[in-house]
C-alpha positions as CSV (number, residue, x, y, z in Angstrom):
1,X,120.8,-28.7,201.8
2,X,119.2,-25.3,202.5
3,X,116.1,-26.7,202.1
4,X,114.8,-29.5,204.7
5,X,111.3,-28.9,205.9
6,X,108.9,-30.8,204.1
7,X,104.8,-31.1,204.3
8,X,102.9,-34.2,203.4
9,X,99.4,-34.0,202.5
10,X,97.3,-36.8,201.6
11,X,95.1,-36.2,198.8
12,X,91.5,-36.3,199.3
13,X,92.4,-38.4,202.5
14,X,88.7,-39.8,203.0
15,X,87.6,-39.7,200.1
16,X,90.6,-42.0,199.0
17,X,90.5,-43.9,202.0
18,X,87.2,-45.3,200.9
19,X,88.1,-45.9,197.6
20,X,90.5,-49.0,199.4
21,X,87.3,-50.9,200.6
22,X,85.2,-50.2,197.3
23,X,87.5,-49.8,194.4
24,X,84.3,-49.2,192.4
25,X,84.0,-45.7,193.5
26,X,87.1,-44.4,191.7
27,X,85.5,-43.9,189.0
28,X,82.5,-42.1,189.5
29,X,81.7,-38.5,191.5
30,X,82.0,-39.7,195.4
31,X,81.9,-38.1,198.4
32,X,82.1,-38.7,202.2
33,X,79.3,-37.4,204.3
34,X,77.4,-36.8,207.4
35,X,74.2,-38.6,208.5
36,X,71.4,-36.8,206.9
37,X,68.8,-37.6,210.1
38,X,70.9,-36.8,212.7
39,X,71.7,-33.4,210.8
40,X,75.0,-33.3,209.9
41,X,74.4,-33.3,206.3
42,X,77.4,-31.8,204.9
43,X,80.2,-33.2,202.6
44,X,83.3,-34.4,205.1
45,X,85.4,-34.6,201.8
46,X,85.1,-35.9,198.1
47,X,87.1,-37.2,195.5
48,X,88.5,-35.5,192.5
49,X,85.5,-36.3,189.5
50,X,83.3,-34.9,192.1
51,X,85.4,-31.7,193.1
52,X,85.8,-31.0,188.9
53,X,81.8,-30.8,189.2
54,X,81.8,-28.1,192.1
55,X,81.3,-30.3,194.7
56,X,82.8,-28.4,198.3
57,X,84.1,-29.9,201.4
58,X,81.5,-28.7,204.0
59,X,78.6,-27.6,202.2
60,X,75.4,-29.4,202.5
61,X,74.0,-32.3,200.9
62,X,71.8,-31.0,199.0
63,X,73.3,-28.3,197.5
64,X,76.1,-30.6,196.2
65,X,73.7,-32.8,195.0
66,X,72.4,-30.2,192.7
67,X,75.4,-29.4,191.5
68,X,76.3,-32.9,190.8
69,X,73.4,-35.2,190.4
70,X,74.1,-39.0,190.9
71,X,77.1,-37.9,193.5
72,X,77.6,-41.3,195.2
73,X,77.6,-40.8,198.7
74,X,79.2,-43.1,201.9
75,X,79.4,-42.5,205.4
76,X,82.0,-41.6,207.2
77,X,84.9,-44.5,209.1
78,X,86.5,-42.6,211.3
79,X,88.8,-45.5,212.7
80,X,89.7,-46.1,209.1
81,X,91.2,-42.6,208.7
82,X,92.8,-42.7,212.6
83,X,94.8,-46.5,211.1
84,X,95.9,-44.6,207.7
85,X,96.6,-41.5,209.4
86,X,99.3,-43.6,211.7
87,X,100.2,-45.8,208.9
88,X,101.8,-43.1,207.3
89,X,103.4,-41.0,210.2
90,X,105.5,-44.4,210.9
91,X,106.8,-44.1,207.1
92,X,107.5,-40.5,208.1
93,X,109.6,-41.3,211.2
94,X,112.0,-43.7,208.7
95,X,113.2,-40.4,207.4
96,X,113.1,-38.6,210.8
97,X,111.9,-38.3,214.1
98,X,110.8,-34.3,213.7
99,X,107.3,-35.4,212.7
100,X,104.3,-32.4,213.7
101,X,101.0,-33.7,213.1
102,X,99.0,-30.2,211.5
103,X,95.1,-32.5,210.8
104,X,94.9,-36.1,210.6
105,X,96.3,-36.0,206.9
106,X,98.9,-33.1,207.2
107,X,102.2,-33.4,209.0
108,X,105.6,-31.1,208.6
109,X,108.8,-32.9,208.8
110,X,112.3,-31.6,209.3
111,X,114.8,-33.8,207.8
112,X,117.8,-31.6,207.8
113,X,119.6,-34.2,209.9
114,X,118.7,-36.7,208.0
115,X,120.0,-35.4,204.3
116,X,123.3,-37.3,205.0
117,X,121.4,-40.8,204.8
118,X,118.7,-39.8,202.6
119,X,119.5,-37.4,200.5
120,X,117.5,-33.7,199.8
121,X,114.8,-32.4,201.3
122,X,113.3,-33.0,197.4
123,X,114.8,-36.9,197.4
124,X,113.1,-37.7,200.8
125,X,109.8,-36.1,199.9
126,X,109.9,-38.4,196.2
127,X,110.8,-41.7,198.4
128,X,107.9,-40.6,200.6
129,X,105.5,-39.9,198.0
130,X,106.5,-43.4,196.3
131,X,106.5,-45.4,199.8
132,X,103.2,-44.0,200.4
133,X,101.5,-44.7,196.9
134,X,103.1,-48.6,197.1
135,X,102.4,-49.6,200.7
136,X,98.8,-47.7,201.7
137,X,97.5,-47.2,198.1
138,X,97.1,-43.8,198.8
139,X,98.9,-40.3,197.4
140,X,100.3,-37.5,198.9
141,X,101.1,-33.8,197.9
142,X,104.4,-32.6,199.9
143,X,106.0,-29.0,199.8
144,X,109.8,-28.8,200.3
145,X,111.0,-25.1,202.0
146,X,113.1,-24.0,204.6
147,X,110.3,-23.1,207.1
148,X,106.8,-24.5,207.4
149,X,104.9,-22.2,206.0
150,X,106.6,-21.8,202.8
151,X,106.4,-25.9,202.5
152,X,103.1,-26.0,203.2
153,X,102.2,-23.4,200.2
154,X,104.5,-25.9,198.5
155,X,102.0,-28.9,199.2
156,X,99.2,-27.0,198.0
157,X,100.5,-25.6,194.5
158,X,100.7,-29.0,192.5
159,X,98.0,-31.8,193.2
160,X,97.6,-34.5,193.2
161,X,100.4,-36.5,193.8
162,X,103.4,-34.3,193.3
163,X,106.5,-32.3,195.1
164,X,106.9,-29.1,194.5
165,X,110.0,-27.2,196.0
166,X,110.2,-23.6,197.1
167,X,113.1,-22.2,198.0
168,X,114.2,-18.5,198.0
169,X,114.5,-18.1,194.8
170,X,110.8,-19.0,194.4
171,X,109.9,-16.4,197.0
172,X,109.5,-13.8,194.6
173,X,109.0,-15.1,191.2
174,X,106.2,-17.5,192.4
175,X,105.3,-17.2,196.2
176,X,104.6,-13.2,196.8
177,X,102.5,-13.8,193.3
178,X,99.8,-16.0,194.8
179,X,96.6,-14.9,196.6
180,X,96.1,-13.6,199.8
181,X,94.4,-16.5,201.0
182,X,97.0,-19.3,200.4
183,X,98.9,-18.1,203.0
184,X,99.3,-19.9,206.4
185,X,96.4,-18.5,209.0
186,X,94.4,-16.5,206.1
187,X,90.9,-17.6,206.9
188,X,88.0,-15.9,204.7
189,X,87.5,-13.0,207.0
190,X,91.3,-11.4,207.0
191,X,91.1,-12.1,203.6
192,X,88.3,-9.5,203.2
193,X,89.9,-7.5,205.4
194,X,92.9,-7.7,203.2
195,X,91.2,-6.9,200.2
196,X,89.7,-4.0,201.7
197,X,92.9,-2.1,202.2
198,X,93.8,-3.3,198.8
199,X,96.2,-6.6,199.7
200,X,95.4,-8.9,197.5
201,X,99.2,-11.2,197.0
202,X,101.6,-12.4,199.5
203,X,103.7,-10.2,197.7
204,X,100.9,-7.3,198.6
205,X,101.7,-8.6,202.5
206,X,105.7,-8.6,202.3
207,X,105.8,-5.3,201.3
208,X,103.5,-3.4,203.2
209,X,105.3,-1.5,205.8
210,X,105.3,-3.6,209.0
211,X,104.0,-1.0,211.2
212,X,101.0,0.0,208.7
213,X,100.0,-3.7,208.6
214,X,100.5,-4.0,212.8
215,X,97.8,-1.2,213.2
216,X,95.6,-3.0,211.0
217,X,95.8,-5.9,212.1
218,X,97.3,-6.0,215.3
219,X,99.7,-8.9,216.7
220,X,97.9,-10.7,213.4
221,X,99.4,-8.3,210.9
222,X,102.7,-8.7,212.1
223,X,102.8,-12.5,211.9
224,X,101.7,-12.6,208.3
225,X,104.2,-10.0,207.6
226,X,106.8,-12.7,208.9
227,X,105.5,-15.5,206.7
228,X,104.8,-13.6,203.5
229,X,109.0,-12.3,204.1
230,X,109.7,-16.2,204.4
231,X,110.8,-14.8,208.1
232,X,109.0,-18.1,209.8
233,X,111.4,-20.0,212.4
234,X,109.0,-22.3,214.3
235,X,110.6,-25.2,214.8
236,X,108.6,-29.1,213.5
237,X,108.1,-30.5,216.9
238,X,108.9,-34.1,218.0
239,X,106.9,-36.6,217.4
240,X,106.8,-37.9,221.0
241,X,106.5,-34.0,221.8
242,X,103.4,-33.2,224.4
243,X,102.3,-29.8,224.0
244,X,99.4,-28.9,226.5
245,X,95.9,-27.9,224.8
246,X,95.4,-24.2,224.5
247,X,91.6,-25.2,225.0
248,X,89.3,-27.1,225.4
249,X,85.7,-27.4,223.5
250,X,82.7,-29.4,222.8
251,X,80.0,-28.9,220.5
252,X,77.0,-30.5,219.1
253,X,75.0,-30.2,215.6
254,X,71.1,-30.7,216.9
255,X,69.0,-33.3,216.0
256,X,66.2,-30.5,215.3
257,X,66.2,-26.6,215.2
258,X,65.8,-25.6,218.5
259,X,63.7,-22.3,219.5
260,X,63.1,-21.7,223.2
261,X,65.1,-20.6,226.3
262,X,64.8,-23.9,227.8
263,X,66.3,-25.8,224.9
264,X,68.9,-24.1,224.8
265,X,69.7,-23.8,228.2
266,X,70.0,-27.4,228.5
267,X,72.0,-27.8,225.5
268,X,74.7,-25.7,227.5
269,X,74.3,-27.1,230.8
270,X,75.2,-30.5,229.0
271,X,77.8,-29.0,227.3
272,X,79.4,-27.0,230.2
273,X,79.6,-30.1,232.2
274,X,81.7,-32.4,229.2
275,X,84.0,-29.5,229.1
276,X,84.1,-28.8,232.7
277,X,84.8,-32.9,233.5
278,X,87.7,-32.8,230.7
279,X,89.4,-29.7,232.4
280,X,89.1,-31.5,235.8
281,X,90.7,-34.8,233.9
282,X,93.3,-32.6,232.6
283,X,94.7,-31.4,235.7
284,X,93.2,-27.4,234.3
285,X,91.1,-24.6,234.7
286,X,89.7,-22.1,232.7
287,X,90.1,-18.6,232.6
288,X,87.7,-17.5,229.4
289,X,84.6,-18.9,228.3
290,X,83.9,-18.7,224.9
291,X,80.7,-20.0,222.8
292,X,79.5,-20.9,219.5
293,X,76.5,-20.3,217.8
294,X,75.2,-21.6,214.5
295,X,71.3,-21.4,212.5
296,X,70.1,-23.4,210.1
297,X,71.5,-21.1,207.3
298,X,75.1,-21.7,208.5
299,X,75.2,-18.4,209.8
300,X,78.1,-18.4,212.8
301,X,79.0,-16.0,215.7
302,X,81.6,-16.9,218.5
303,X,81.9,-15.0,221.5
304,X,83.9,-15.0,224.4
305,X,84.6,-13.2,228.0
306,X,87.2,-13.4,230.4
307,X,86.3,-14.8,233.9
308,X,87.1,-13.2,237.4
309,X,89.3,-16.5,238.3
310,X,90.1,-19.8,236.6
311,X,87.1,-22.9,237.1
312,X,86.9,-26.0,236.0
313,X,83.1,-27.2,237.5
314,X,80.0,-27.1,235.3
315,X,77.9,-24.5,236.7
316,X,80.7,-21.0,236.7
317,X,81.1,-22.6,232.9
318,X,77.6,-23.1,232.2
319,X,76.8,-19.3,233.8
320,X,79.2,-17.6,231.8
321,X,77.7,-19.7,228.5
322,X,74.3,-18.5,229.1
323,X,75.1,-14.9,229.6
324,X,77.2,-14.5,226.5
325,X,74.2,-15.9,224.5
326,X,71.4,-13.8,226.1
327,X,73.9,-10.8,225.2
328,X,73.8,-11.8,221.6
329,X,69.7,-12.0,221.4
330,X,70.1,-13.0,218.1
331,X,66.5,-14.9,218.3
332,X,67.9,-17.1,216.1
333,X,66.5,-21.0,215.3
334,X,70.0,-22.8,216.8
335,X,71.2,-25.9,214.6
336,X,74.4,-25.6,216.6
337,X,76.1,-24.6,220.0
338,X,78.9,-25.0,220.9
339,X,81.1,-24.2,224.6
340,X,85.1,-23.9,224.5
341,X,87.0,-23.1,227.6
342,X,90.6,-21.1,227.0
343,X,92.9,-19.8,229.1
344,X,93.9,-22.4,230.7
345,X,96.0,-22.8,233.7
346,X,97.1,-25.8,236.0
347,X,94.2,-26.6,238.3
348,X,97.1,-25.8,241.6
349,X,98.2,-22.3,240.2
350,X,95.1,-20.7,239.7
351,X,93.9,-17.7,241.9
352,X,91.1,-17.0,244.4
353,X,88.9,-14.3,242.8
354,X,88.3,-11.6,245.6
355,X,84.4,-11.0,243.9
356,X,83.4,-14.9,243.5
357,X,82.1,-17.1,245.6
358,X,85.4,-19.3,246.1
359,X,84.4,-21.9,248.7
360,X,80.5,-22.4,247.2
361,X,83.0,-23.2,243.6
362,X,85.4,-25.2,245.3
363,X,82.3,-27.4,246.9
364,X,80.7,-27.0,243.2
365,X,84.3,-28.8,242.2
366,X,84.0,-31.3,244.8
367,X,80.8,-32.9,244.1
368,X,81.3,-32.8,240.3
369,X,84.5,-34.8,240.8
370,X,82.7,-37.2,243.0
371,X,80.2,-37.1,239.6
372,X,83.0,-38.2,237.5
373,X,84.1,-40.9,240.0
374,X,80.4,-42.5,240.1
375,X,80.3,-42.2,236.2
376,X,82.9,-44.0,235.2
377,X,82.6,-46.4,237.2
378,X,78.3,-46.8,236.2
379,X,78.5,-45.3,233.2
380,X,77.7,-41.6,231.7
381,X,74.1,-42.1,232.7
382,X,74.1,-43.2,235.7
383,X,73.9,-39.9,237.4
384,X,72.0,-36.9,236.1
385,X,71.0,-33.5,236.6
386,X,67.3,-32.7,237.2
387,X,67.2,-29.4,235.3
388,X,67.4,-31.9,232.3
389,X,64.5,-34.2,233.8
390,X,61.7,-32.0,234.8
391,X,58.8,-31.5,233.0
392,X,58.2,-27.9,231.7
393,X,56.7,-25.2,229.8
394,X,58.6,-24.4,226.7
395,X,58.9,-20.8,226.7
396,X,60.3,-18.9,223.4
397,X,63.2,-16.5,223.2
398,X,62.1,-13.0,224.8
């Protein structure tokens, strides 16, 4: 029984989601994608013909086109994907009630208590992968460890379709043998990092010397040290569990390159005031600011800066947004932006900033709240800002 975390993943989830409503599509290279006109013209997902011919999740149209000519292409069904997604979890809570959702088509499950009814960690996962394959006509991959990370390695090893179990012994005669960048939070830029200092396994991560790898990499360092030593304790969370968001974002792919200050300025404001109106409907404030920018080349840079005191109204948001970006002067042709607020605190525990205008923000939060009253009760349009109205001379970036 030592082994009773398990992670399901569902196998090409749109992709085979789609497959449901045109059975036709099995059979030939398919993929899921954006809408070419409104410009998000990348590849969502794709099936498996189409991923043995190169084809990537999130690169563009075109250049998976080239790779694999005659790639059948369908939009996206979002609701379809939401239905499956809870479809499944309710086959997962049969087995337990220790159900984390990690994306829409990855959950962790402890089912150590439920071992007795069930049988092993390995015997649940097979009844799930079976249940799953005769009652949504989809597949699923699921590790089966003793902590999360380790299980989700495990769901990644073998697919389609399959179990694999990793326990302890698998540590390391399998596990530590496996690139870099398999393991849990290894993105592609601490896997260069990695590389540069000459980790290139987990095993290469276990058995640096913690403190070596903590002045690398910081706070980073030492949590991969902890999940390439199989040293991970987080618990799977409840499935009724709340967690309060650690931010709070939104961002927008633009219908066309845009190129001037005034563009882009308004592409903030508007996005500064959806994320200030969720903070304000989530009770929060924000204490850091953080934005995203993208070009038409995919190139990406995020940055970020603390605030004086917590806000949750448009315009302290919108400020902080605009200076970040006219620090980067990257004179870049933006095909995205994007605004995030972190830091987050409960709207009644936040502090007045001795070096802000508290009362002219505390008036700013006022009338925007009134905003939010009169749009939802009229609608989203009903009640605009001029800045985005007025006529006016499109000025480039200086």
């Amino acid at each position: 029984m030592e082994n009773g975390i398990l992670h399901v993943d569902m196998n090409n989830f749109y992709a085979s989601v789609e497959t449901l409503y045109a059975p036709e599509l099995k059979d030939v290279p398919m993929a899921v994608a954006g809408d070419k006109e409104s410009r998000h013209g990348i590849i969502l997902a794709k099936n498996m013909l189409a991923k043995k011919r190169g084809v990537q999740t999130a690169e563009p149209i075109w250049q998976a086109m080239r790779k694999c000519p005659g790639l059948k292409l369908v939009p996206p069904h979002h609701e379809r994907y939401s239905m499956f997604s809870a479809l499944a979890k309710k086959i997962y809570c049969d087995y337990t009630d220790l159900v984390e959702a990690f994306s829409l088509d990855e959950c962790w499950l402890d089912v150590y208590g439920s071992q007795r009814l069930f049988g092993s960690g390995r015997e649940i996962a097979e009844q799930i992968r079976a249940r799953v394959k005769e009652e949504l006509g989809l597949t699923v991959s699921v590790g089966v460890s003793f902590n999360k990370v380790f299980a989700k390695l495990g769901s990644d090893y073998k697919k389609p379709d399959a179990v694999t179990e990793f326990g302890r012994a698998e540590m390391e005669s399998i596990i530590w043998k496996l690139p870099a960048g398999e393991l849990l939070l290894v993105g592609p830029t601490t896997r260069n990092t990695l590389k540069k200092y000459g980790i290139n396994t987990i095993g290469d991560i276990a058995k640096m010397e913690l403190t070596t790898l903590r002045r690398l990499m910081g706070r980073a360092g030492e949590t991969l040290w902890r999940y390439a030593n199989g040293l991970d304790d987080t618990p799977v969370q409840s499935v009724d569990a709340h967690e309060d968001p650690k931010s709070i974002g939104s961002s927008t792919t633009l219908p066309r390159d845009i190129t001037t200050d005034r563009e882009v300025k308004e592409t903030l404001y508007s996005l500064s005031e959806t994320v200030a109106a969720r903070l304000r409907r989530s009770g929060l404030k924000a204490g850091e600011v953080q934005i995203t920018i993208r070009n038409p080349e995919f190139q990406e840079i995020q940055r970020q800066r603390q605030l004086a005191a917590p806000v949750c109204d448009s315009r302290s948001i919108y400020e902080a947004s605009w200076e970040l970006y006219r620090r980067e002067n990257k004179r870049w042709a933006i095909r995205l932006l994007g605004v995030r607020a972190g830091r987050l605190v409960p709207a009644g525990e936040s502090q007045i900033s001795f070096f802000e205008d508290s009362d002219g923000i505390k008036r700013r939060e006022q009338l925007e709240s009134a905003v939010d009253r009169v749009r939802e009760k009229y609608g989203s349009g009903s009640i605009n800002r001029a800045f985005a109205l007025k006529p006016h001379r499109e000025d480039r970036h200086e």
